[in-house]
N, C-alpha and C positions, 0 to 999 in steps of 0.2 A: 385553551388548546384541547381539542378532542382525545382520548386516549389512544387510538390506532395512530393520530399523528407523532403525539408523545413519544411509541415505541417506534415510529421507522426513525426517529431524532435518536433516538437509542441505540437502535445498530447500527446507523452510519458512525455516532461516537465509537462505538464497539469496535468496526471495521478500523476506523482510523486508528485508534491504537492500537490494534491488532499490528496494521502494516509498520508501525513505528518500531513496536517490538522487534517485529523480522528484522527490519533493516539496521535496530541497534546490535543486535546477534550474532546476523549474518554480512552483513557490509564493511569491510574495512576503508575507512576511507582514505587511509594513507597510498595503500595501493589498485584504489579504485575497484576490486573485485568482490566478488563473491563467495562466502564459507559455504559453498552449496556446489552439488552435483549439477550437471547442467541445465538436465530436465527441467529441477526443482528452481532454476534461478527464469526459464524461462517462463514457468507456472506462475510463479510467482511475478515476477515484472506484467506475464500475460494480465494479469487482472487487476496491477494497479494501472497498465496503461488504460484498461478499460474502463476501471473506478475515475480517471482522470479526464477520457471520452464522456461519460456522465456527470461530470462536475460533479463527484463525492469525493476527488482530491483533487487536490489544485499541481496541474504539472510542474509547476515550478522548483515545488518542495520535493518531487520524487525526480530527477535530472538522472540518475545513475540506472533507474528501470526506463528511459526514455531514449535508448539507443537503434 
């Protein structure tokens, strides 16, 4: 595997655990919402619904930024 493909395997790992953090932090999922201002929950879902329009996350797993 070439080294520039090495590193984009790298940030998309990166990215994914990025979004995992947010949603272990910020998601409650007992009552479905958000520990977040509203802006920042729409920023933030904005980009995984887009990471998941590009197949760098699987919709399935993100259901609660999929509204």
């Amino acid at each position: 595997m070439s080294r520039g493909l090495g590193d984009v395997y790298k940030r998309q790992d990166n990215f994914r655990g990025a979004v995992k953090r947010m949603l272990e932090q910020y998601y409650d999922v007992k009552s479905k919402t958000f520990a977040m201002d509203e802006t920042s929950e729409k920023v933030f879902c904005g980009a995984v619904q887009k990471a998941c329009g590009e197949y760098l996350l699987l919709a399935e797993k993100y259901q609660e930024c999929m509204r």
